[in-house]
C-alpha positions as CSV (number, residue, x, y, z in Angstrom):
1,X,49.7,-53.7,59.7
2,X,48.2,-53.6,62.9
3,X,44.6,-54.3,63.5
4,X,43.6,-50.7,65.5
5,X,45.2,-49.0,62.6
6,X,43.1,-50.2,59.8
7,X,40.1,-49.8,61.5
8,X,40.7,-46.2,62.2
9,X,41.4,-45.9,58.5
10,X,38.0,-47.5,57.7
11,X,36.4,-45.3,60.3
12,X,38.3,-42.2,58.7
13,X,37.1,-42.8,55.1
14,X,33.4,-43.8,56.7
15,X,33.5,-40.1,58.1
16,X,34.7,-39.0,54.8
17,X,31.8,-40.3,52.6
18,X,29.7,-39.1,55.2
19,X,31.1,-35.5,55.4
20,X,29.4,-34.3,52.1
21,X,26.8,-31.5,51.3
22,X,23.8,-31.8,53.6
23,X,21.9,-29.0,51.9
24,X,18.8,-29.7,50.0
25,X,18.6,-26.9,48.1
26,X,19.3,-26.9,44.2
27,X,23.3,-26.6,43.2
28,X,22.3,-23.3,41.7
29,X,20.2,-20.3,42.5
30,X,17.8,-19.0,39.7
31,X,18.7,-15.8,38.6
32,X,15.4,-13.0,39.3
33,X,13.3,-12.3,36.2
34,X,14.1,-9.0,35.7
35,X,11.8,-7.1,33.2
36,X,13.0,-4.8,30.2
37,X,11.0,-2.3,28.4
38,X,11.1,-2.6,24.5
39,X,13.3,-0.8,22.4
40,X,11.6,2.2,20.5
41,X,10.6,1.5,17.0
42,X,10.2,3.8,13.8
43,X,8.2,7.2,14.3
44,X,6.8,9.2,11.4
45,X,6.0,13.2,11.2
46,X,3.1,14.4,10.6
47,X,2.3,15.9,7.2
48,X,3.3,19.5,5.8
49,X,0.9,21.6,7.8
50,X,-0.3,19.7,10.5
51,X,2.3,19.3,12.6
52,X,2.1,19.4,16.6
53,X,4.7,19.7,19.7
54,X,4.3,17.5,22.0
55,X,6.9,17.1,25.2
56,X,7.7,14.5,26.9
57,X,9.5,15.5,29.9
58,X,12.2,14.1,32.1
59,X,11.1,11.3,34.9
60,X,11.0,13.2,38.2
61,X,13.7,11.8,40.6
62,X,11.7,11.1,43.8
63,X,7.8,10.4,42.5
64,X,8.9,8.5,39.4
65,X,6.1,10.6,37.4
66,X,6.6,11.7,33.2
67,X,5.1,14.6,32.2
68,X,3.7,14.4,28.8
69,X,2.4,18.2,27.7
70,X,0.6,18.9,24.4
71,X,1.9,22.4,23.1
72,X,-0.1,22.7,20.2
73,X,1.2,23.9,16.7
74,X,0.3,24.7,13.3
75,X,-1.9,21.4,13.3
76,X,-4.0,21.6,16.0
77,X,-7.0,22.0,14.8
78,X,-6.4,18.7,12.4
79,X,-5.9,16.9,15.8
80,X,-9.0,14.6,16.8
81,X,-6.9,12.4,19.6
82,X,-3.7,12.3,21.5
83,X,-3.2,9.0,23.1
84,X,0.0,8.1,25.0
85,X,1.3,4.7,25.8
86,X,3.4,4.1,28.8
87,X,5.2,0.7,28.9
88,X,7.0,0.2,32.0
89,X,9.8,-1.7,33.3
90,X,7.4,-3.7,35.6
91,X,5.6,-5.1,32.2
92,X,2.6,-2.7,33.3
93,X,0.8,-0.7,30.1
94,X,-0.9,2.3,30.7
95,X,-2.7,4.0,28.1
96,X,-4.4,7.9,28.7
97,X,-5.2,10.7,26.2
98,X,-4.2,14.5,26.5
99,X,-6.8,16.4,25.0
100,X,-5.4,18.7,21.6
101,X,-5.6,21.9,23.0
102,X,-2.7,24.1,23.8
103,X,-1.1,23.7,27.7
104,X,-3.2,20.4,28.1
105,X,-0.5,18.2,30.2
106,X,-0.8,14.7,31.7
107,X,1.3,12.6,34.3
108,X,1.7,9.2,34.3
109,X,3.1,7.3,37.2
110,X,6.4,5.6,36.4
111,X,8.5,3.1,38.0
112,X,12.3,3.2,39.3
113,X,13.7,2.5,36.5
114,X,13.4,3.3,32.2
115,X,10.0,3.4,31.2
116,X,9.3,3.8,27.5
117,X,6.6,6.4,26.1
118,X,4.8,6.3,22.5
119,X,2.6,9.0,21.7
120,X,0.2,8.4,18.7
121,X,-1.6,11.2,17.3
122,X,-4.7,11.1,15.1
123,X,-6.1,13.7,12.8
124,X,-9.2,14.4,11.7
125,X,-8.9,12.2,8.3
126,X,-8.8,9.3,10.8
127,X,-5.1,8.4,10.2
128,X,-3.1,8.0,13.1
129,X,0.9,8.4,13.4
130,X,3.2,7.5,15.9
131,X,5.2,10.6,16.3
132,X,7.3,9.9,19.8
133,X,9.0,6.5,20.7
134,X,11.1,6.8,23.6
135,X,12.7,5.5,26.5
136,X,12.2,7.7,29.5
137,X,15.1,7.0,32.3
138,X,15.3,7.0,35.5
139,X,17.9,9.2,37.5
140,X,18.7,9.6,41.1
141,X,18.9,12.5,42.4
142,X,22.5,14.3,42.2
């Protein structure tokens, strides 16, 4: 073989070797943490005769907001405490209390995506129940 021909080869294969990956970044990109709100667990009704409506209503579309309204019932006056507990898809907990009187409403501030809901009433013989455990969704407007 002729000298000028080998030494292109070597030349060839040295740019070769050196043609790799120059990045210095990690082989894979780490997926994003992406948070999920707990599924809903057991709920219990309340007992013969004390028994209360409570609505949770549908996420609005462009504010993200749940309204949670307390619309009394054949138990109200049993009723010592409403509290609700919002778990949203951001990990974030908030916790607020709608009065038991008929009409009484609150809003709590949601995020863009489900949020879940638990509302946990107590009576006046100091038991509390969870009687709502749900996942409130999000939806775009149509």
């Amino acid at each position: 073989m002729k000298p000028g021909f080998i030494i292109i080869a070597l030349v060839g294969a040295a740019l070769l070797l050196c043609a790799g990956c120059t990045d210095t970044s990690p082989g894979s990109v780490p997926p994003v943490a992406t948070q999920t709100v707990p599924t809903p667990g057991p709920t219990v009704t309340l007992p013969e005769g004390q028994s209360v409506t409570i609505q949770v209503g549908q996420k609005d579309p462009i504010y993200s907001t749940i309204p949670i309204e307390f619309s009394g019932g054949a138990g109200q006056v049993a009723v010592r405490d409403v509290r609700i507990q919002a778990t949203l898809s951001n990990g974030e907990v908030i916790i607020d209390h709608i009065p038991p009187e008929k009409g009484a409403r609150v809003i709590i501030q949601g995020t863009q995506a489900d949020d879940r809901v638990e509302v946990f009433v107590t009576l006046n013989t100091g038991m509390t129940y969870k009687t709502i455990d749900q996942i409130v969704p999000y939806r775009t407007r149509a």
